[in-house]
C-alpha positions as CSV (number, residue, x, y, z in Angstrom):
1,X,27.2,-23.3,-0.9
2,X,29.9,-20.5,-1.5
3,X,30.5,-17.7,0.6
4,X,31.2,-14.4,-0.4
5,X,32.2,-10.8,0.8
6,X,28.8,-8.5,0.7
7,X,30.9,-6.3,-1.5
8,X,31.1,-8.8,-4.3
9,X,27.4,-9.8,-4.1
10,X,26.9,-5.6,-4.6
11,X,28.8,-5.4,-7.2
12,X,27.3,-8.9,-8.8
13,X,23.8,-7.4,-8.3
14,X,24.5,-4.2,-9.9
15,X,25.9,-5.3,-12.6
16,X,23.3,-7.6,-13.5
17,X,20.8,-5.0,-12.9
18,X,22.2,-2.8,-15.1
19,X,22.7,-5.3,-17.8
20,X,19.1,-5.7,-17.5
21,X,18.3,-2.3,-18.5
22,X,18.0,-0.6,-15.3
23,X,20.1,2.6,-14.9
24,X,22.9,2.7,-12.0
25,X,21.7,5.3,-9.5
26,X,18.7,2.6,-9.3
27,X,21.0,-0.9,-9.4
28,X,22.7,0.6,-6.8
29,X,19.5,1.1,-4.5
30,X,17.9,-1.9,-5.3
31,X,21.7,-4.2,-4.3
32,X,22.1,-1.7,-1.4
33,X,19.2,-3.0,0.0
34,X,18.7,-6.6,-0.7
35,X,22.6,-6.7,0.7
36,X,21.9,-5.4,3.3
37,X,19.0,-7.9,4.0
38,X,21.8,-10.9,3.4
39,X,24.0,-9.2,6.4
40,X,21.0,-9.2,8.4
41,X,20.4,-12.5,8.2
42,X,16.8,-12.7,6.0
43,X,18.3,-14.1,3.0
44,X,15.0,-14.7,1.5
45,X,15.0,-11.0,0.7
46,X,18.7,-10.9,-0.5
47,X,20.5,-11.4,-3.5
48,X,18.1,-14.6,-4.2
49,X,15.7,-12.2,-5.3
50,X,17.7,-10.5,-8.1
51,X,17.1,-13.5,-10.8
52,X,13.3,-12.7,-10.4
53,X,13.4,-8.8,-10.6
54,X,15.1,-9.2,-14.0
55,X,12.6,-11.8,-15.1
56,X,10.0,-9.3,-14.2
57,X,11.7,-6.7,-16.2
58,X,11.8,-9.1,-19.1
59,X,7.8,-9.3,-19.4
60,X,7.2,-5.7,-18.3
61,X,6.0,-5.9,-14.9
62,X,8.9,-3.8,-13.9
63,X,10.1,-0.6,-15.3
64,X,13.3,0.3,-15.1
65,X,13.8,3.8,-14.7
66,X,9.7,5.0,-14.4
67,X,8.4,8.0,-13.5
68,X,7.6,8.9,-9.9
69,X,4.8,11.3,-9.3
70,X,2.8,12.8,-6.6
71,X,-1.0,12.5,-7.0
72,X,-2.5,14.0,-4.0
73,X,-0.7,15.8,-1.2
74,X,-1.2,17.7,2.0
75,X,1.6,19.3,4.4
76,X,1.3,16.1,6.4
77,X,0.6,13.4,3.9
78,X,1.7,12.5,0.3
79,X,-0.1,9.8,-2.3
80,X,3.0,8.9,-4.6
81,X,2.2,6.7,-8.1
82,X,5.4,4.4,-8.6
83,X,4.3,3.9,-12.3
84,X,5.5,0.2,-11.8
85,X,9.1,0.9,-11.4
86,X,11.5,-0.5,-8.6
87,X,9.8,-0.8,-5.1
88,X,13.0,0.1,-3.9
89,X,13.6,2.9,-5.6
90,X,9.8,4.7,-5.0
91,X,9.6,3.5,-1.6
92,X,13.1,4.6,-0.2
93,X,12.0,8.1,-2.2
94,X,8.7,8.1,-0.4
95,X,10.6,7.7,3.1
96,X,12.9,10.3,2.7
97,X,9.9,12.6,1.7
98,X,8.3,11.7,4.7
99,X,11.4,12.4,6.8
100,X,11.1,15.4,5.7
101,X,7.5,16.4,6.1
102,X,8.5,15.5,9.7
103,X,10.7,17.5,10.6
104,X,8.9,20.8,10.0
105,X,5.4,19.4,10.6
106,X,6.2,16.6,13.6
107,X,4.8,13.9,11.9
108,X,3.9,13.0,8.3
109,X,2.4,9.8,6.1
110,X,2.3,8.5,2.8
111,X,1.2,6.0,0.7
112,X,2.6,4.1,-2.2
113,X,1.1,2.1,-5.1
114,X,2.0,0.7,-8.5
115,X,5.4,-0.4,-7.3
116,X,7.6,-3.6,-7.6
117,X,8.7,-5.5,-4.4
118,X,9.7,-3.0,-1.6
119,X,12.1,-6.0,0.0
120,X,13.0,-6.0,3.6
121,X,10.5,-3.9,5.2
122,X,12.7,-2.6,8.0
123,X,14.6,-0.9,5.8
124,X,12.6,2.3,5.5
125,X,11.8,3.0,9.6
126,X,15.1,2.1,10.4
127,X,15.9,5.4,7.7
128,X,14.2,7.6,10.1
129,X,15.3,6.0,13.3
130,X,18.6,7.4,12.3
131,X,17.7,10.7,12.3
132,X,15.6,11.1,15.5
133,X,12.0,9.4,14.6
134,X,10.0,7.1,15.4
135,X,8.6,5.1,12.4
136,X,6.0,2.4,11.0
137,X,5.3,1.0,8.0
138,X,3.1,-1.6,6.3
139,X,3.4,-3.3,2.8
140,X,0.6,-5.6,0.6
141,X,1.1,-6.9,-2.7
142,X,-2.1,-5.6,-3.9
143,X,-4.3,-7.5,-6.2
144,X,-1.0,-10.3,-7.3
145,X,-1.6,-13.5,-6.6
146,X,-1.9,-14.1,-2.4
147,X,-0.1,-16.4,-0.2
148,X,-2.4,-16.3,3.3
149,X,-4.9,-18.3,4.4
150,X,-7.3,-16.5,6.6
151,X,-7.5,-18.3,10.2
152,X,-9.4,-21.6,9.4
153,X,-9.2,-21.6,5.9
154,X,-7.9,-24.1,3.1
155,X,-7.1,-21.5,0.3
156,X,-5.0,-17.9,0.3
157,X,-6.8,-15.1,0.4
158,X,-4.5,-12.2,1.8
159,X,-0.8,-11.2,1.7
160,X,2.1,-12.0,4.0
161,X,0.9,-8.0,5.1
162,X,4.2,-7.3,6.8
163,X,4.6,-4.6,9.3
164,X,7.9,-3.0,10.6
165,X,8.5,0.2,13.4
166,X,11.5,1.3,14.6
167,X,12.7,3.9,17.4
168,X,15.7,5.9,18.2
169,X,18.1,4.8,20.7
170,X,22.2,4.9,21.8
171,X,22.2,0.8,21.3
172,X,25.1,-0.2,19.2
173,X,22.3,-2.1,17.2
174,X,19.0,-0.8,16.2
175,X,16.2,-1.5,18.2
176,X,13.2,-2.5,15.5
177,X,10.2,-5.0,14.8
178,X,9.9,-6.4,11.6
179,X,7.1,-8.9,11.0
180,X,4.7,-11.2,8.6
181,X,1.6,-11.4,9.4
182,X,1.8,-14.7,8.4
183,X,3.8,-17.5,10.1
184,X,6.5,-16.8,7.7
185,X,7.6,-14.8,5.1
186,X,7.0,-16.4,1.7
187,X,10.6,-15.9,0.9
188,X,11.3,-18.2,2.9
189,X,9.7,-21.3,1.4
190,X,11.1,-20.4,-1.6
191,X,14.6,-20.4,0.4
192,X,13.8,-23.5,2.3
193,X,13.3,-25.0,-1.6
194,X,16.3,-23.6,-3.1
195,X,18.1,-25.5,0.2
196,X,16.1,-28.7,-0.2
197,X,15.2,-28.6,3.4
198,X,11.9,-28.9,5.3
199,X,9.9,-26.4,7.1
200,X,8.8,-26.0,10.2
201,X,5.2,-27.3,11.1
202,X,2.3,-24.9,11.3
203,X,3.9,-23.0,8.0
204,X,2.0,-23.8,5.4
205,X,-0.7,-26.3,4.0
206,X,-0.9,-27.5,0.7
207,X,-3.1,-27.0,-2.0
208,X,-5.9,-29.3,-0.3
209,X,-5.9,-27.6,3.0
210,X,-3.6,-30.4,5.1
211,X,-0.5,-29.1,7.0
212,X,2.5,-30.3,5.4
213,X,6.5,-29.7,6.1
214,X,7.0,-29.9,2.2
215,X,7.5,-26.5,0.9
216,X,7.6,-28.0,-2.9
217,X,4.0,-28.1,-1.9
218,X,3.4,-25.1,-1.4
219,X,3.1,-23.9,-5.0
220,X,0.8,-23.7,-6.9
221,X,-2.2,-24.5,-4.6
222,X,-0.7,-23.9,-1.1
223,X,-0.9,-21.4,1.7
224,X,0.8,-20.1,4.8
225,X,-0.7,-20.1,7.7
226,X,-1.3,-16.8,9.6
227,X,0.6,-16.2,12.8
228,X,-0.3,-17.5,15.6
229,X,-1.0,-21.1,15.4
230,X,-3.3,-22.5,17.4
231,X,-4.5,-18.6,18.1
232,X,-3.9,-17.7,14.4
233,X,-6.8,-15.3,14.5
234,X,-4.6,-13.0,15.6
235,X,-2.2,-13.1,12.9
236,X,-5.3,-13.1,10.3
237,X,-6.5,-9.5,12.2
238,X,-3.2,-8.2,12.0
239,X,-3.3,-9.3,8.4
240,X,-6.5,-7.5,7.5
241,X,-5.7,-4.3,9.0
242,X,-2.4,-4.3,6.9
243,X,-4.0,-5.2,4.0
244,X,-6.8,-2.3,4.1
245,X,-4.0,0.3,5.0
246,X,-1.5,-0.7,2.2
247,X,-4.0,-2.2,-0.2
248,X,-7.3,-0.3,0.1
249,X,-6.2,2.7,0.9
250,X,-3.5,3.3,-1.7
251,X,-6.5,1.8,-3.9
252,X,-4.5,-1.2,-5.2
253,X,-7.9,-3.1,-3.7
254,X,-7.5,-6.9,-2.8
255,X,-8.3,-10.2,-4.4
256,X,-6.4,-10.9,-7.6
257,X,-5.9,-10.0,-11.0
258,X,-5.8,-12.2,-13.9
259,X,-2.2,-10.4,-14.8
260,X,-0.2,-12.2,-11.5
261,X,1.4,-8.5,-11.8
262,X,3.6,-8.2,-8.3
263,X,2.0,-4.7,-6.9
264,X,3.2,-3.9,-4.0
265,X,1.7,-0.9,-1.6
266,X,2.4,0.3,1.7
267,X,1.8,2.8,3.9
268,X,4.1,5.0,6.3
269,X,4.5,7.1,8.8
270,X,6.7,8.6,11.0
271,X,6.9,10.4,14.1
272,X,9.2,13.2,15.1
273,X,10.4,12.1,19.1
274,X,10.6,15.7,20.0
275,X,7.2,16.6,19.7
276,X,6.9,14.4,22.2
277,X,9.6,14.5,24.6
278,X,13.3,15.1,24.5
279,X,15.4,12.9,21.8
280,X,18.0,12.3,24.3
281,X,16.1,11.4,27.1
282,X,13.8,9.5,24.9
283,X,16.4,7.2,23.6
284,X,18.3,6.9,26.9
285,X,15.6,5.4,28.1
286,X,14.8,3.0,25.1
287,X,18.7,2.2,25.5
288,X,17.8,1.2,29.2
289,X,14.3,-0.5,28.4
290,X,16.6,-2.9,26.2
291,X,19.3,-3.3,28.9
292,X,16.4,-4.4,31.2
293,X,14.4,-6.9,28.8
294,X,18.1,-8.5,28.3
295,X,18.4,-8.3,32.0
296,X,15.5,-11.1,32.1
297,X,16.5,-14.8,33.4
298,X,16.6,-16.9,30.7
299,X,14.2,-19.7,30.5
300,X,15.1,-23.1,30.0
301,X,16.5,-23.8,26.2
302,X,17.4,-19.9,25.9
303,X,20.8,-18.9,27.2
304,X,19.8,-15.3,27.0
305,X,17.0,-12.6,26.2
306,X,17.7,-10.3,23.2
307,X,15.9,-7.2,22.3
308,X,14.3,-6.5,19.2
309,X,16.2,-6.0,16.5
310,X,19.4,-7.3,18.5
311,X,19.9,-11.0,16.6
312,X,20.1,-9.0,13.1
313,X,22.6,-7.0,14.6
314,X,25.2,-9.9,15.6
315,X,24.1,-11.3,12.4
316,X,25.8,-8.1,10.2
317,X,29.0,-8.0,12.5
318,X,29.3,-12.0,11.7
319,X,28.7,-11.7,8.3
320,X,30.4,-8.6,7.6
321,X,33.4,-10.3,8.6
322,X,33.2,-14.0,7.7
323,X,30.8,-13.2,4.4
324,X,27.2,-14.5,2.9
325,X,26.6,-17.7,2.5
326,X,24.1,-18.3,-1.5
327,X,22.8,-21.2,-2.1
328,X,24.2,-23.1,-4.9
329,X,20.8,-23.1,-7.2
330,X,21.1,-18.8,-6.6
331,X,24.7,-19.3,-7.3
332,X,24.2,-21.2,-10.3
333,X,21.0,-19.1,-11.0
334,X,23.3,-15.4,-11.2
335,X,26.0,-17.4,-13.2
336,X,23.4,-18.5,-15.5
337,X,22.4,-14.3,-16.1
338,X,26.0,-13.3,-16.0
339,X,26.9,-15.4,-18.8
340,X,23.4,-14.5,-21.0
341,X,25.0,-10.6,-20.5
342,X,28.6,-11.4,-21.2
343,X,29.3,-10.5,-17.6
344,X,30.6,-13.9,-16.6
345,X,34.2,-13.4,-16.5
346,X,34.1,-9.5,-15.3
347,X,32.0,-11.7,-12.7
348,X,34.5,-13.9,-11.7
349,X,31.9,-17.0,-12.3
């Protein structure tokens, strides 16, 4: 398993990208982000997922370079068609939009739809964290094929439905939440794979509804489980609620297609603090909310309590200075791609 400088897997993912057929400005969102996932630890939305986006490219279900067009629109809320381009690319568009409808109107929505994978959910509040606001957002994949099993069921039914907020503070790291609704992210089973390692139990059944640590049995049959466990109804209503907020109400609907088209739709919104109460005060205190959940005795096993957000933090500091760590089949998957394009020595496979 090779290690490398997140500088070379940018330039690696770019380049690919754009021998793909996508133009720059958008290769260098789309490895920004999925980068920046690596550093933070959630490799399953990383540079793993670049071999895929150009095999979706190939048959059409991404468009490079699509239009981006605003459907319906208030002061206070936006409806934005992605025309099946880059999830990246329309949602970080969307965001900023948002941002802005913020700041003059103190908070502001949207919705997205007809988009390719969106990635690492956190990456769109933590844009307006930066600037002073709070934010939320939720994703679904629309009507593609599903990986959730509702809460005593044997078959998928719903999405992984993540959901991600973040808030303004003075921490040196970012204090955010970003979740599955499921017990995992389905990245990860496809990571867990790619490693030929086990999972956890209480992550998945297989395709006849019996738990199983095998993720090669996961697909084609298999579900995850919602989170929770043995109180997995929880996880299944969080599920729901995300999936009619970024699937029904951006009208992607639910269910699935015969296409298997990736569709992925979310919703946003975010907050501007001082409409509430002052920034600075505001993220004082969120600064010193942290310092006193850290403060908490740990409990046996734990050697000390983190705040949220805080373990993706050291995670980018580590690997920022010691590098990523791919998987040899990704490895070998990228060098496969770079030597289709011609790329392979410009590469340095």
């Amino acid at each position: 398993m090779p290690t490398l400088p997140a500088e070379r897997l940018n330039r690696i993912a770019r380049v690919l990208l754009e021998a793909a057929g996508t133009p720059a400005n958008e290769a260098e969102i789309i490895a920004r982000h999925c980068i920046e996932a690596n550093l933070a630890g959630h490799d399953s939305h990383g540079i793993i997922q670049i071999p895929s986006y150009i095999d979706r490219v190939k048959v059409g279900h991404i468009v490079p370079g699509a239009p981006w067009t605003i459907t319906q629109e208030s002061p206070t809320t936006t409806v934005i068609d992605g025309h099946w381009g880059f999830g990246y690319v329309a949602t970080e568009r969307a965001m900023k939009l948002t941002i802005e409808k913020a700041k003059t109107q103190n908070l502001a929505a949207a919705t997205v739809f007809r988009q390719g994978h969106i990635g690492r959910l956190a990456s769109y509040p933590l844009m307006a964290a930066r600037e002073g606001f709070f934010a939320m957002i939720t994703a679904d994949s629309g009507r593609s094929p599903k990986h959730v099993a509702p809460y005593g069921g044997a078959k998928a039914r719903l999405g992984t439905n993540p959901i991600s907020f973040a808030v303004p503070s003075n921490l040196e790291g970012q204090l955010f939440l970003d979740m599955a609704t499921s017990a995992v992210a389905a990245g990860k089973i496809s990571l867990a794979v790619a490693r030929g390692q086990q999972v956890p139990a209480g992550w998945i059944i297989d395709g006849e509804g019996r738990a199983t640590t095998d993720p090669k049995l996961f697909k084609p049959d298999g579900a995850l489980l919602p989170l929770g466990g043995t109180e997995g109804y929880k996880g299944y209503g969080l599920g729901t609620m995300v999936e009619i907020f970024a699937g029904l109400l951006t009208g992607l609907g639910y269910g699935v297609e015969p296409t298997g088209r990736h569709n992925d739709g979310c919703f946003m919104a975010v907050f501007k603090v001082s409409a509430f109460r002052d920034l600075e005060v505001f993220k004082t205190e969120v600064t010193e909310f942290a310092h006193y959940l850290k403060s908490t005795p740990p409990a046996e096993g734990f050697s000390e309590v983190l705040y949220p957000g805080e373990i993706e933090h050291r995670r980018e500091l580590e690997r920022g200075a010691n590098g990523i760590p791919v998987e040899d089949s990704t490895w070998a998957a990228l060098g496969k791609l770079a030597a289709g394009y011609g790329v392979e020595a410009e590469l340095g496979f």
